[in-house]
LOPABA-188515 format. One line per 8 residues: number of its first residue (from 1); their letters; for each residue y, z, x of N, C-alpha, C. Coordinates in nm, 2 decimals. Atoms other than C-alpha are relative to their C-alpha. Last residue first. Example, Ala and Ser with C-alpha at 12.3 -4.5 7.8 and 13.67 -1.06 7.14 Angstrom:
2
2) SA) -0.11,0.00,-0.09,-0.11,0.71,1.37,0.11,0.08,-0.08 ~ -0.12,0.00,0.09,-0.45,0.78,1.23,0.12,0.00,0.09
This chain:
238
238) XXXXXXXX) -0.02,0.16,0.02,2.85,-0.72,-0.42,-0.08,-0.07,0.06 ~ -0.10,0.03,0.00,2.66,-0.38,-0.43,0.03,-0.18,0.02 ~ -0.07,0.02,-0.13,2.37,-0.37,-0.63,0.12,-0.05,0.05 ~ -0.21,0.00,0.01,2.24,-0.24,-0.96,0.06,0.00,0.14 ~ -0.05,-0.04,-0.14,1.82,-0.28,-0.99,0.19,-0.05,0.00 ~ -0.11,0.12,-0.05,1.73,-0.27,-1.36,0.03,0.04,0.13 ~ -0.18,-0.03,0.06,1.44,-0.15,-1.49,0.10,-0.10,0.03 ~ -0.01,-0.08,0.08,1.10,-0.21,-1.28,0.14,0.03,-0.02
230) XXXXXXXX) -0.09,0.02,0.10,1.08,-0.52,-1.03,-0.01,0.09,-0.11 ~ 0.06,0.03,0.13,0.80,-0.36,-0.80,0.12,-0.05,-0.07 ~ -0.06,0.13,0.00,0.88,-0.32,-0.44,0.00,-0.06,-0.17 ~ 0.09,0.10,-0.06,0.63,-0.01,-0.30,0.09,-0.16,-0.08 ~ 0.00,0.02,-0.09,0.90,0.21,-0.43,-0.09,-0.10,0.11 ~ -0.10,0.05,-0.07,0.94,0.09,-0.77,0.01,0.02,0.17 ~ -0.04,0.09,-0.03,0.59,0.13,-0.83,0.09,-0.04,0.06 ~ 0.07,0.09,-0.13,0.55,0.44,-0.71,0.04,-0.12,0.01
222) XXXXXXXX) -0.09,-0.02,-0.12,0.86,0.55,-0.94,-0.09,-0.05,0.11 ~ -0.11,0.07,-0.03,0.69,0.40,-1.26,0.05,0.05,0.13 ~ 0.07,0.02,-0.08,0.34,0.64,-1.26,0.11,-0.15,0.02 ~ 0.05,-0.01,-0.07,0.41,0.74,-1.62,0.00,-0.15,0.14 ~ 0.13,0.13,0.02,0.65,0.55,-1.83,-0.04,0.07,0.12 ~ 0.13,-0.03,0.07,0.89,0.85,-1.93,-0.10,-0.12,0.00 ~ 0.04,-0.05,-0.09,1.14,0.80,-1.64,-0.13,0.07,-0.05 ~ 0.11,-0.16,0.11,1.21,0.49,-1.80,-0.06,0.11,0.09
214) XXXXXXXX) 0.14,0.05,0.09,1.46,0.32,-1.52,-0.06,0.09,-0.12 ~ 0.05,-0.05,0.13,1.77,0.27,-1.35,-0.12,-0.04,-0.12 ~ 0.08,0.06,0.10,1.77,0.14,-1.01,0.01,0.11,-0.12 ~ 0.03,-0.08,0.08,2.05,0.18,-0.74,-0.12,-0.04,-0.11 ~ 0.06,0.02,0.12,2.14,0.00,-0.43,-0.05,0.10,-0.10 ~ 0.12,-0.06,0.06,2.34,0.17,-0.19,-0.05,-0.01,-0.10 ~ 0.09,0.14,-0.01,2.57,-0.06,0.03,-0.14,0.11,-0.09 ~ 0.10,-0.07,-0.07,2.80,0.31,0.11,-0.11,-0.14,0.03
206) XXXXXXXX) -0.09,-0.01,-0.12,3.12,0.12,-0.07,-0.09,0.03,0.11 ~ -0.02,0.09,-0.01,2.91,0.04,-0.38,0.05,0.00,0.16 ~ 0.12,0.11,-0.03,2.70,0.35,-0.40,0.07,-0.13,0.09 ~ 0.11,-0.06,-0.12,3.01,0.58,-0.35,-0.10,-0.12,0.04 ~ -0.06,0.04,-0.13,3.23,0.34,-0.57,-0.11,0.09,0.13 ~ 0.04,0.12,-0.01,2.98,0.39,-0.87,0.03,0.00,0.14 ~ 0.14,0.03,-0.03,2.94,0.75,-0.85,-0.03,-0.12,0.03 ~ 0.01,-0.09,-0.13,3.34,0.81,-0.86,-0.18,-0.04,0.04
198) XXXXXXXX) -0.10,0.09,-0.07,3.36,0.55,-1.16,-0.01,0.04,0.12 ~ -0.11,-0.01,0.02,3.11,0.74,-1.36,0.01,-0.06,0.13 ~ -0.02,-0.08,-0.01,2.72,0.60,-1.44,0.17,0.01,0.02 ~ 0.10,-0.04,-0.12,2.54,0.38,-1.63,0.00,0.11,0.13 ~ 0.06,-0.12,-0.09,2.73,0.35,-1.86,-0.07,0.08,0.01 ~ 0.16,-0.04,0.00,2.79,-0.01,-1.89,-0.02,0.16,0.02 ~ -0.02,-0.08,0.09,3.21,-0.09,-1.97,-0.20,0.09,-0.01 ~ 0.11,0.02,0.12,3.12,-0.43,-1.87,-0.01,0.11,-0.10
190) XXXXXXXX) -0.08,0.07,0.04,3.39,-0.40,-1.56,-0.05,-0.02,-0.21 ~ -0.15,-0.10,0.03,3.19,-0.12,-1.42,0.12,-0.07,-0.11 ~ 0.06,-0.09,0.18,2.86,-0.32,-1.52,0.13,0.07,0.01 ~ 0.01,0.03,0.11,2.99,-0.60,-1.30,-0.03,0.10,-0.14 ~ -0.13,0.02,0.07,3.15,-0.40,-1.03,0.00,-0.07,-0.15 ~ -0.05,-0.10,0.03,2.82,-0.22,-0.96,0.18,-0.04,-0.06 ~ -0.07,-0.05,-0.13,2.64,-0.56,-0.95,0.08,0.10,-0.07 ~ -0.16,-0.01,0.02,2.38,-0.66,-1.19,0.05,0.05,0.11
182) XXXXXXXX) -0.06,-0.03,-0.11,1.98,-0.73,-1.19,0.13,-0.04,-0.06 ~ 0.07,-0.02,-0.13,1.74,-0.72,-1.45,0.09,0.07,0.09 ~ 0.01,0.06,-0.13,1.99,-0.69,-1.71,-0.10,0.07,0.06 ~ 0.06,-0.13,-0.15,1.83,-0.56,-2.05,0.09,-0.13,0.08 ~ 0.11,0.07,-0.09,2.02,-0.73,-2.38,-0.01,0.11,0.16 ~ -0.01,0.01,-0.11,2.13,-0.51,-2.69,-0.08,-0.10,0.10 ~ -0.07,0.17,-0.09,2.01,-0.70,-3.01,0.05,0.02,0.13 ~ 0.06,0.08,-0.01,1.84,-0.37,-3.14,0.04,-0.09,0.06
174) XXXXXXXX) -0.05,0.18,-0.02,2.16,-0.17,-3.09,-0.09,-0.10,0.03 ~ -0.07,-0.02,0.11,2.11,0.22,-3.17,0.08,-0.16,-0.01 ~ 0.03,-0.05,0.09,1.85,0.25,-2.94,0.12,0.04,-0.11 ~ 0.11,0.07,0.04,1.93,-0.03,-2.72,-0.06,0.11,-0.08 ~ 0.03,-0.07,0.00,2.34,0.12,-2.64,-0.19,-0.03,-0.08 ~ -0.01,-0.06,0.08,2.48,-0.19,-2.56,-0.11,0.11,-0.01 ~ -0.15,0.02,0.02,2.47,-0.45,-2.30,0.04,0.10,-0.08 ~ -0.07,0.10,0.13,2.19,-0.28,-2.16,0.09,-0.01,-0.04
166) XXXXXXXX) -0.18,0.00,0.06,2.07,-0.09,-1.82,0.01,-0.12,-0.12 ~ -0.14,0.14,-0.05,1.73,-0.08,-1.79,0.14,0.10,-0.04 ~ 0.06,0.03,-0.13,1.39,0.10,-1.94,0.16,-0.10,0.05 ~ -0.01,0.15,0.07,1.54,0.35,-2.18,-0.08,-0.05,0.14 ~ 0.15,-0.04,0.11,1.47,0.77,-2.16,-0.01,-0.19,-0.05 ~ -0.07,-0.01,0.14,1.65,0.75,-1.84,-0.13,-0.01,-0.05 ~ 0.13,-0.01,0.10,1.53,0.83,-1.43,0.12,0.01,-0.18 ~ -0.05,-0.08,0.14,1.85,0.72,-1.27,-0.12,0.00,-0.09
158) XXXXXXXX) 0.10,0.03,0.15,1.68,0.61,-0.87,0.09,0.10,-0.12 ~ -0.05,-0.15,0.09,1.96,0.62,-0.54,-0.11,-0.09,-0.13 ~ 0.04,0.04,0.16,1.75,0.38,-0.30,0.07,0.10,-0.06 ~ 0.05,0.15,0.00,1.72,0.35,0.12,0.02,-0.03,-0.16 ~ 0.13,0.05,0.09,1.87,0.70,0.15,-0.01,-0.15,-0.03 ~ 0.00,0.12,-0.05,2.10,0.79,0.42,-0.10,-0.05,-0.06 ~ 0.12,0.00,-0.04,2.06,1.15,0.31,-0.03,-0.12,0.09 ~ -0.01,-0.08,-0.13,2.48,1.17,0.35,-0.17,0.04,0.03
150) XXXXXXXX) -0.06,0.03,-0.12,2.45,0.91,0.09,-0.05,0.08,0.16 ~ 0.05,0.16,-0.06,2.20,0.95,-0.13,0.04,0.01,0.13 ~ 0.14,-0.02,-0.08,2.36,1.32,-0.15,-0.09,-0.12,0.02 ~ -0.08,-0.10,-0.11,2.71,1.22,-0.27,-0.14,0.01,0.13 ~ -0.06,0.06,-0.07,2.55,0.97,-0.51,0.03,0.02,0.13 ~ 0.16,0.07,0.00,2.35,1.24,-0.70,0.04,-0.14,0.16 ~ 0.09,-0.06,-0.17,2.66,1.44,-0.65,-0.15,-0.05,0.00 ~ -0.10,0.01,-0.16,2.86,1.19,-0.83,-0.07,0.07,0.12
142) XXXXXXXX) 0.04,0.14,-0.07,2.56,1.13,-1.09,0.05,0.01,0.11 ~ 0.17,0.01,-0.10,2.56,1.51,-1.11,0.00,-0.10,0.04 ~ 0.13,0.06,0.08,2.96,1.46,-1.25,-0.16,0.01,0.13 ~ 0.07,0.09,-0.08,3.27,1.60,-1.04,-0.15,0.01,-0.06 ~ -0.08,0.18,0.04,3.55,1.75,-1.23,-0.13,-0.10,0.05 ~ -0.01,0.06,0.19,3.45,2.12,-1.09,0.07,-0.16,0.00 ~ -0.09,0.04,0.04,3.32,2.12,-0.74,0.01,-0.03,-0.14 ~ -0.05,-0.14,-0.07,3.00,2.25,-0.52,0.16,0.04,-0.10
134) XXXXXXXX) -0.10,0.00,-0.06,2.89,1.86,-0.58,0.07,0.18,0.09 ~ -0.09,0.15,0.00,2.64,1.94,-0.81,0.08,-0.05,0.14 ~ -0.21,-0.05,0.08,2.53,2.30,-0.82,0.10,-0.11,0.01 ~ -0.01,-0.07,0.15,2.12,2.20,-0.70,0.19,0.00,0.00 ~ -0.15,0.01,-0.01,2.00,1.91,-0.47,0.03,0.12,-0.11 ~ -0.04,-0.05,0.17,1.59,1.98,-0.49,0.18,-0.01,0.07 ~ -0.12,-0.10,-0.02,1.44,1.84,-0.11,0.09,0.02,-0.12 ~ -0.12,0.04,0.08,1.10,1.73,-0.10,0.12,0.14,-0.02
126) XXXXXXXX) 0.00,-0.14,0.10,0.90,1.90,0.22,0.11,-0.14,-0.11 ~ 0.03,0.06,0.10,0.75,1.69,0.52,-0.02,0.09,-0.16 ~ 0.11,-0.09,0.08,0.85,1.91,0.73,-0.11,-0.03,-0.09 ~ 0.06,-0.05,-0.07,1.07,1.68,0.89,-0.12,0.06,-0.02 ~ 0.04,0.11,-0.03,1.21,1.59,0.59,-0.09,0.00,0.09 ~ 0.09,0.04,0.11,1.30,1.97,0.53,-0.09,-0.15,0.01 ~ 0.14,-0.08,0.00,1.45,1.96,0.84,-0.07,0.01,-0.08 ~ 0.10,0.03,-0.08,1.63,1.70,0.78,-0.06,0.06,0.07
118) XXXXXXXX) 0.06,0.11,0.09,1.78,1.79,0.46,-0.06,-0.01,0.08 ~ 0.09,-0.05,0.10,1.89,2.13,0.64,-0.12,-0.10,-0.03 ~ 0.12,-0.06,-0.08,2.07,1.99,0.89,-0.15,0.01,-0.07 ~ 0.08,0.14,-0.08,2.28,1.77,0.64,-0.14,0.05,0.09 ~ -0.01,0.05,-0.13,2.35,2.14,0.48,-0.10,-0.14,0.03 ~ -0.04,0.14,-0.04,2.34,2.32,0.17,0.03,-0.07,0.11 ~ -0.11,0.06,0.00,2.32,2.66,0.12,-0.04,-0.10,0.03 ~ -0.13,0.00,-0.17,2.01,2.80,0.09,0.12,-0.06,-0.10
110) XXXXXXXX) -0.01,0.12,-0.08,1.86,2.91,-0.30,0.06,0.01,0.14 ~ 0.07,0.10,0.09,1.73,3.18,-0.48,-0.01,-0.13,0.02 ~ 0.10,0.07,-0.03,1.80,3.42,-0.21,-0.08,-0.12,-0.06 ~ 0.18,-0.07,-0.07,2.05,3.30,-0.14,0.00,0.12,-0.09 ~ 0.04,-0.08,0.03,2.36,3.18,-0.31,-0.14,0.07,0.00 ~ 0.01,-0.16,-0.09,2.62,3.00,-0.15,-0.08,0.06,-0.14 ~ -0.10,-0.17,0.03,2.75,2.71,-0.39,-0.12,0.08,0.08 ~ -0.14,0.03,-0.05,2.62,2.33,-0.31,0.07,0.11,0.03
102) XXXXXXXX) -0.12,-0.02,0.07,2.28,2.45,-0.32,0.12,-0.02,0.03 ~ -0.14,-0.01,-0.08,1.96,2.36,-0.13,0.11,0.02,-0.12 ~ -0.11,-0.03,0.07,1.61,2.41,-0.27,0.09,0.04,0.05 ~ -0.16,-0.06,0.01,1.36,2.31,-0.06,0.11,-0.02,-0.10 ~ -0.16,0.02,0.00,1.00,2.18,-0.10,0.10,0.09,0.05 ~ -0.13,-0.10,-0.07,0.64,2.18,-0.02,0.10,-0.11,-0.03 ~ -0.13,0.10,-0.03,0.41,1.97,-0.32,0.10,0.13,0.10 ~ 0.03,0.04,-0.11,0.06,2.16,-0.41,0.14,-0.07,0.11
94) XXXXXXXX) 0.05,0.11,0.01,0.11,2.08,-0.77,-0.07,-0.03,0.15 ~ 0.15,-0.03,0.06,0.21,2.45,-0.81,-0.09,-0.12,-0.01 ~ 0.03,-0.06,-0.07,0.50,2.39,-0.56,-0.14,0.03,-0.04 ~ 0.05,0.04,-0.14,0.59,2.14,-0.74,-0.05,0.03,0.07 ~ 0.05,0.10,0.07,0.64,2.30,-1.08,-0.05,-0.09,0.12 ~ 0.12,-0.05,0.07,0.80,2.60,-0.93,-0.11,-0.07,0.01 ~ 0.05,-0.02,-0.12,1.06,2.33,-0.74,-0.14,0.13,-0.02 ~ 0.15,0.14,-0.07,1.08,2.18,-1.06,-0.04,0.06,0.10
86) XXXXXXXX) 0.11,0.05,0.07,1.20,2.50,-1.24,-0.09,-0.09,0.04 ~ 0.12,-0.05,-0.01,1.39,2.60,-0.98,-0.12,0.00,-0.09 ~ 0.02,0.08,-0.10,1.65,2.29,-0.98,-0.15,0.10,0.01 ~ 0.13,0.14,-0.02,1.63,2.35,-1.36,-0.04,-0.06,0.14 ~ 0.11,-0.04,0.12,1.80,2.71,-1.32,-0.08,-0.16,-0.01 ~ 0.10,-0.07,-0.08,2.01,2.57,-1.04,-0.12,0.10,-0.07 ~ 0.10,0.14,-0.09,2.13,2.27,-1.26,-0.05,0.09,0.07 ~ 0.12,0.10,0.07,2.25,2.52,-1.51,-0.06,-0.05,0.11
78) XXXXXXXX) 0.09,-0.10,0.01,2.47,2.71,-1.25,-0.17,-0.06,-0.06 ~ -0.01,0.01,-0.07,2.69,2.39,-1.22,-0.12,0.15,0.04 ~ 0.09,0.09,-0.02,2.72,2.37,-1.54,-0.07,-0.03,0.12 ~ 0.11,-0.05,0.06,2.86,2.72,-1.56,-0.10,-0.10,0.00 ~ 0.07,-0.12,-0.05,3.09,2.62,-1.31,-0.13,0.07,-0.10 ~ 0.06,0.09,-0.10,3.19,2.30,-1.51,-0.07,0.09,0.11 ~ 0.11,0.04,0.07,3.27,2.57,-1.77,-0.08,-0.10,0.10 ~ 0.11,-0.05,-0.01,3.49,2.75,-1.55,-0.12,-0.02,-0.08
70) XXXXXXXX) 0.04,-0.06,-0.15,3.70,2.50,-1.43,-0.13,0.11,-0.03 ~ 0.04,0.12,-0.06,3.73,2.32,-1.82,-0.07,0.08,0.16 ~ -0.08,0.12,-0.06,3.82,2.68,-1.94,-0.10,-0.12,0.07 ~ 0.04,0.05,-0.17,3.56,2.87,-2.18,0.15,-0.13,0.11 ~ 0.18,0.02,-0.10,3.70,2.99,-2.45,0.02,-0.03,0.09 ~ 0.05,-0.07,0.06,4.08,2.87,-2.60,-0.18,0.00,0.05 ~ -0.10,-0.12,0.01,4.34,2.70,-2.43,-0.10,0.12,-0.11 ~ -0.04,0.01,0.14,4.12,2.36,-2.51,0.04,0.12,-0.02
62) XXXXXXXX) -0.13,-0.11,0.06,3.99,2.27,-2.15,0.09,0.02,-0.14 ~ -0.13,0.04,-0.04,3.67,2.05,-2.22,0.09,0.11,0.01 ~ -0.08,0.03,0.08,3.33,2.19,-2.18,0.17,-0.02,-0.01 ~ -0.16,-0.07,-0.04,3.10,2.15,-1.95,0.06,0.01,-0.13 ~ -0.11,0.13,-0.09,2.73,2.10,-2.07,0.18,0.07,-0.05 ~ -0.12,-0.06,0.03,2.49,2.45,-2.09,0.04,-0.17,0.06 ~ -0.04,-0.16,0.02,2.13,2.48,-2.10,0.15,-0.05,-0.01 ~ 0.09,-0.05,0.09,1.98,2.11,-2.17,0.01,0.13,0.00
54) XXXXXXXX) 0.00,0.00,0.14,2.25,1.95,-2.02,-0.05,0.08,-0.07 ~ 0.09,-0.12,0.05,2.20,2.10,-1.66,0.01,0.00,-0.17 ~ -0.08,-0.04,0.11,2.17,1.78,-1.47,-0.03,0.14,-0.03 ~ 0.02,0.00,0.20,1.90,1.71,-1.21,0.14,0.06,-0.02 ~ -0.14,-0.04,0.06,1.91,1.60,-0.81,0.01,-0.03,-0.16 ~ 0.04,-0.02,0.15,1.59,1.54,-0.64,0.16,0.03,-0.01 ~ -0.07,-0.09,0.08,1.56,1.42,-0.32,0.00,-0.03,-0.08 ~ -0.05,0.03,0.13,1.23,1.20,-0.16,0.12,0.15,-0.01
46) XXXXXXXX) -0.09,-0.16,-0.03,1.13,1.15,0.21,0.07,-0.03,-0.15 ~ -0.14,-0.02,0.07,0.85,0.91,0.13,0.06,0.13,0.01 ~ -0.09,-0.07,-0.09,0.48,0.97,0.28,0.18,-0.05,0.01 ~ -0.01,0.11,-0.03,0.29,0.79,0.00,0.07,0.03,0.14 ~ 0.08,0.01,-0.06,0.20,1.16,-0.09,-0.03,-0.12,0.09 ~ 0.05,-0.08,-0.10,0.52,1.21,-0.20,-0.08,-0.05,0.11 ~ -0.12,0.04,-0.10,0.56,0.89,-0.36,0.04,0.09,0.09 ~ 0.06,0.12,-0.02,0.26,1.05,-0.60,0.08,-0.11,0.14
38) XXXXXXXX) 0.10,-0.03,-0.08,0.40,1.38,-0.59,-0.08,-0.14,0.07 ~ -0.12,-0.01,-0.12,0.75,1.25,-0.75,-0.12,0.01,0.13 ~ -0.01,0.10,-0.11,0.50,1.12,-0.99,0.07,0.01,0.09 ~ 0.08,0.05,-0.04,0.40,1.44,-1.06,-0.04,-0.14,0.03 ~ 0.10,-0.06,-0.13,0.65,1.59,-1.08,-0.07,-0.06,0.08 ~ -0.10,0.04,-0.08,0.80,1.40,-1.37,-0.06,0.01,0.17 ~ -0.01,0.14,0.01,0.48,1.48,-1.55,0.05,-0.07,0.04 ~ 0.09,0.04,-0.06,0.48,1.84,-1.49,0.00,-0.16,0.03
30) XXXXXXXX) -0.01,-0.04,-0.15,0.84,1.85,-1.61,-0.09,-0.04,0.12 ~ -0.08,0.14,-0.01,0.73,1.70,-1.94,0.03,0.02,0.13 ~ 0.09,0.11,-0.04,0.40,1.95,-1.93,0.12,-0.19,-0.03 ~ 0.08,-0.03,-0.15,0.66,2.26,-1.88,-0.02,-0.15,0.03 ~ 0.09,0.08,0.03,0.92,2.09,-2.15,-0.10,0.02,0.09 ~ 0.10,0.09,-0.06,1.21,2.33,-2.11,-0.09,-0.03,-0.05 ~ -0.05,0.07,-0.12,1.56,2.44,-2.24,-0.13,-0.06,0.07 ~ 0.01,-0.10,-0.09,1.41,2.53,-2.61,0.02,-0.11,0.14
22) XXXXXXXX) -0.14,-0.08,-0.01,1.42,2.32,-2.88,0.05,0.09,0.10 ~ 0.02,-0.13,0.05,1.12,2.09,-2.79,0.15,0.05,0.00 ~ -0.03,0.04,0.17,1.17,1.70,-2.77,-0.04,0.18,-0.02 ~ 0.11,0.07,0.11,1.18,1.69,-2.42,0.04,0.02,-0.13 ~ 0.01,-0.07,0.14,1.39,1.98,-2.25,-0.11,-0.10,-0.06 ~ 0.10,-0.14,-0.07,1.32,1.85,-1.84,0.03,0.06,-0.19 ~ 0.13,0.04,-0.05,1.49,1.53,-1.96,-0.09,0.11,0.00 ~ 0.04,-0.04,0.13,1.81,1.70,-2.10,-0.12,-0.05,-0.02
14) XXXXXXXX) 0.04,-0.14,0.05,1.88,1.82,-1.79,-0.06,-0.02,-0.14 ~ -0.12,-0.10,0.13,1.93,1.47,-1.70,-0.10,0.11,0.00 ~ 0.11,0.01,0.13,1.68,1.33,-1.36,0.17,0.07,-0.10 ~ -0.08,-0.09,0.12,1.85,1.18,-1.06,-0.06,0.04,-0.14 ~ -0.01,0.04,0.14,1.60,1.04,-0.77,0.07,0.12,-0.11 ~ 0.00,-0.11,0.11,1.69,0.99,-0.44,-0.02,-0.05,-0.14 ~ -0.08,0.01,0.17,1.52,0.82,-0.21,0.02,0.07,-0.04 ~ -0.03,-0.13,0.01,1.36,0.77,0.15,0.07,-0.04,-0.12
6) XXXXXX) 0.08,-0.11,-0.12,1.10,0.52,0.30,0.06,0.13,-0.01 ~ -0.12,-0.13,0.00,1.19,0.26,0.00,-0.04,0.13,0.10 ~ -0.14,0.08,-0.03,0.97,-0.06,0.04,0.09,0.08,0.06 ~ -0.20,-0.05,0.03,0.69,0.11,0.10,0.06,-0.09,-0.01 ~ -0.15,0.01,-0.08,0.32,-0.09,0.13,0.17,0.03,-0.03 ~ -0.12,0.00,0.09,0.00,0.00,0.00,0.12,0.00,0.09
């Protein structure tokens, strides 16, 4: 079997890890994610992880009343380290070494964050969990999904979704939407596609870091994509 991709990140929503139950987790959805992450593991892939925390707490706007914008993006930013330990649980019970790094300071649950870090973990042959976004209010998971591609030097940023593609329109609430295969980050930006924010795009685009959006619920999809597979849509710069 032959790599394409020899290091990746993959972005999951928080609201992924919920599934269709009411409650913030989906153990055996989780499992399932996992365990293709295990699979491209085992392929010997240096893979990061970087989740959302939709499914416990999304920001909420400043509105002089409640939670402020700053401190609610901090609570989101909390979220994601409650689901970063979830998978790394979930991994760890698969057999899978990892790390859990954090943008915010807060051993022992997590390190801090550091380039060093990633490549020791890599080294180690360990997956590496991104948790508190960015470290920064304003700044979207995708951004620090992006952030961390980058400074991984990753061959691939992956958007695990509940669709297979990017579409002109929203394909569960727009039969007649159309899938692109392939697009460029200025075309879907211009197209209004989102796919992701304006700060996440320019990263990829400026960096040369292709991206794929896919079903993250079609079992045994991320191998493919790494070994070269046309799956979803691949989104490249110019």
């Amino acid at each position: 079997m032959e790599i394409r991709y020899k290091r990746i990140l993959l972005k999951l929503s928080g609201e992924a890890l919920a599934g269709n139950t009411n409650g913030p987790f989906d153990y055996s959805r989780i499992e399932a994610y996992m365990q293709d992450v295990k699979k491209a593991w085992q392929a010997g892939v240096n893979i990061g992880l970087v989740v959302g925390g939709g499914n416990i707490f999304r920001g909420l706007p400043g509105t002089g009343k409640g939670v402020d914008r700053i401190r609610g993006d901090y609570m989101g930013m909390l979220s994601t380290v409650i689901n970063g330990l979830a998978m790394q649980s979930v991994l760890e019970n698969l057999g899978v070494g990892c790390r859990i790094l954090s943008a915010i300071g807060m051993e022992p649950a997590a390190e801090k964050y550091s380039r060093e870090k990633v490549e020791e973990a890599f080294a180690e042959n360990k997956v590496v969990i991104f948790v508190a976004g960015t470290g920064n209010p304003f700044f979207t998971t995708d951004t620090a999904a992006a952030l961390r591609a980058v400074e991984m030097k990753a061959d691939l940023l992956l958007k695990g979704t509940r669709v297979d593609g990017v579409y002109s329109d929203d394909p569960e609430k727009n039969p007649g939407a159309i899938k692109f295969d392939h697009i460029t980050f200025t075309e879907a930006y211009g197209k209004g596609l989102a796919v992701m924010d304006l700060t996440a795009y320019t990263l990829c685009r400026e960096n040369h870091l292709p991206l794929v959006v896919y079903n993250i619920n079609t079992p045994g999809s991320l191998l493919r994509i790494i070994t070269g597979e046309s799956i979803g849509t691949l989104v490249v710069p110019e």
